[in-house]
N, C-alpha and C positions, 0 to 999 in steps of 0.2 A: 498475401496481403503485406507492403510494407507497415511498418509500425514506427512510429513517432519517438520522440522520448519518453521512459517510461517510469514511474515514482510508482511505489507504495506506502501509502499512508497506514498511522494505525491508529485509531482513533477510541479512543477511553469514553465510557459514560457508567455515572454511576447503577442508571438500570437499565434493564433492557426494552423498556416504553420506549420506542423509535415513534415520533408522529410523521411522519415522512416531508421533511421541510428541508432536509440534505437531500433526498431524493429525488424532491422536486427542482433544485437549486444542481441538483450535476445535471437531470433533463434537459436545463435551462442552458448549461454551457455547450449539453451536446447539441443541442438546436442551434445552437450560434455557432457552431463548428470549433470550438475553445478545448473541448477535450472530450474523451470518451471513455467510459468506464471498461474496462476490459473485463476484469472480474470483479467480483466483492462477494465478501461473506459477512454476518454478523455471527459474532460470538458470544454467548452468555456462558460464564462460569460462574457455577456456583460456589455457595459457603465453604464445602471441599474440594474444589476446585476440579469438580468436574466439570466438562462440557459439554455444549450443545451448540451446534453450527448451522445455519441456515445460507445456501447459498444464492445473492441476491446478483442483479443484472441489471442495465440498459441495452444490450447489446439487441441487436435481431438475431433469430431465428435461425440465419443463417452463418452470423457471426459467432454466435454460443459454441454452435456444430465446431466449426472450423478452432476457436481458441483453447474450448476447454477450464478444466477450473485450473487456471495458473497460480491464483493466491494460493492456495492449500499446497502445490509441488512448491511454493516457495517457502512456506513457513510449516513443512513436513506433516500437514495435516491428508489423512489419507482417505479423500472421503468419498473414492470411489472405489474403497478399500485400500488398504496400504500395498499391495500387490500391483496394482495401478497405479497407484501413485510414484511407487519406485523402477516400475517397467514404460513409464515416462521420463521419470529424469535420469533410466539409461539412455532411451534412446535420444535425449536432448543432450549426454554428454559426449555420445557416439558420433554424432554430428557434431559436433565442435572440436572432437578430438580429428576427427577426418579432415577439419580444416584447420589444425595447429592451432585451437583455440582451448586456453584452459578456461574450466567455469569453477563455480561451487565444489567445495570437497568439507568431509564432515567439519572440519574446524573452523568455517567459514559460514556454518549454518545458521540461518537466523531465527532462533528462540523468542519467536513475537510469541506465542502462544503462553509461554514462562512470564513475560512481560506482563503479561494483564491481569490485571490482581482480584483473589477471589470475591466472589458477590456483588461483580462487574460486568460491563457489557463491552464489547468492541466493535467495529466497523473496520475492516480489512477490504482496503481499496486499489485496487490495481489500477493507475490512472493515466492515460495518455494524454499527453501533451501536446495537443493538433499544434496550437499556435509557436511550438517551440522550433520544429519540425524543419520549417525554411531557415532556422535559426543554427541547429545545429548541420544543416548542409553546409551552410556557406562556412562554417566555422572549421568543418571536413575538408573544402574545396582549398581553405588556405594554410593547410596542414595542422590542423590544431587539435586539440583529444582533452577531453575529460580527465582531470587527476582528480578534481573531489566536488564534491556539493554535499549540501546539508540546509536543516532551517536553522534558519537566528534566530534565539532567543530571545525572551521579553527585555532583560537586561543586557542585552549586547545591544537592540534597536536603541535602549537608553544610550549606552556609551556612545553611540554615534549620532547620536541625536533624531533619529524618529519616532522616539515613543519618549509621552512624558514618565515625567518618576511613576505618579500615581499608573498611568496605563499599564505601565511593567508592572510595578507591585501587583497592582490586582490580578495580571495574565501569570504570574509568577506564582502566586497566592493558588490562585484556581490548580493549576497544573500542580502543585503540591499539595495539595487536599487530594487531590485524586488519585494521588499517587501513595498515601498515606492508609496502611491496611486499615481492616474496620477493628 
């Protein structure tokens, strides 16, 4: 199966009440062919920051089979045992090593898990970019490559003028409450 452009989101909530309204709303984009959820997990940690992981989907049936839970080899969660987990991202490094391809090595590993602060919830979304897809061929076809990407921030949309003051402070505001332990 080719695959698209591919983001991981990580998504904060103060508790783990999900009423399924993101759920319903990625349905929505994969019905329009706009994206497709590859993996997700939701995460609750607790007050001692233990965990508890629930692994959630849109895919079919047939696509689960074939992907696999990708979020968790990416962010070292092992949740078809850590055994599996890491007899995966051998044999995904064994195959990119066979084609002169470096990937991930431990200093490069992403500590989303450390991220999310105790007596919080998360949504870990592995998401594919249908609509990007014709976007990044042609960008291929005219020799061109990815050096970075990122989101901008509430205060940077300010600096360039798409977001009022007030829109930032409050999306600023929010995202630092969140982030602020209990």
């Amino acid at each position: 199966m080719a695959v698209g452009p591919v983001q991981l989101l990580v998504l904060g909530f103060d508790n783990a009440e999900f009423h399924g309204e993101i759920a319903r709303e990625l349905e929505r984009l994969r019905e329009s062919d706009t994206v497709r959820v590859i993996d997700a997990l939701a995460v609750h940690k607790d007050a001692d920051g233990e965990i508890e992981v629930q692994h959630l989907s849109n895919l079919t049936r047939e696509e689960a089979i074939e992907l696999g839970s990708k979020v968790a080899g990416l962010v070292g969660l092992g949740i078809a045992g850590e055994e599996g987990m890491h007899a995966a991202a051998e044999i995904g490094a064994e195959q990119a090593a066979a084609h002169g391809i470096e990937v991930f090595d431990d200093e490069l590993e992403w500590d989303v898990i450390g991220e999310i602060p105790n007596d919080s919830a998360a949504a870990l979304i592995l998401l594919e970019h249908h609509w990007a897809a014709p976007l990044r061929d042609a960008i291929a076809r005219a020799g061109g490559y990815r050096i970075a990407d990122g989101m901008i921030g509430p205060y940077d949309l300010l600096a360039i003028g798409l977001a009022s003051a007030e829109e930032a402070k409050q999306l600023q505001e929010h995202e630092k409450r969140a982030r602020l332990p209990s």
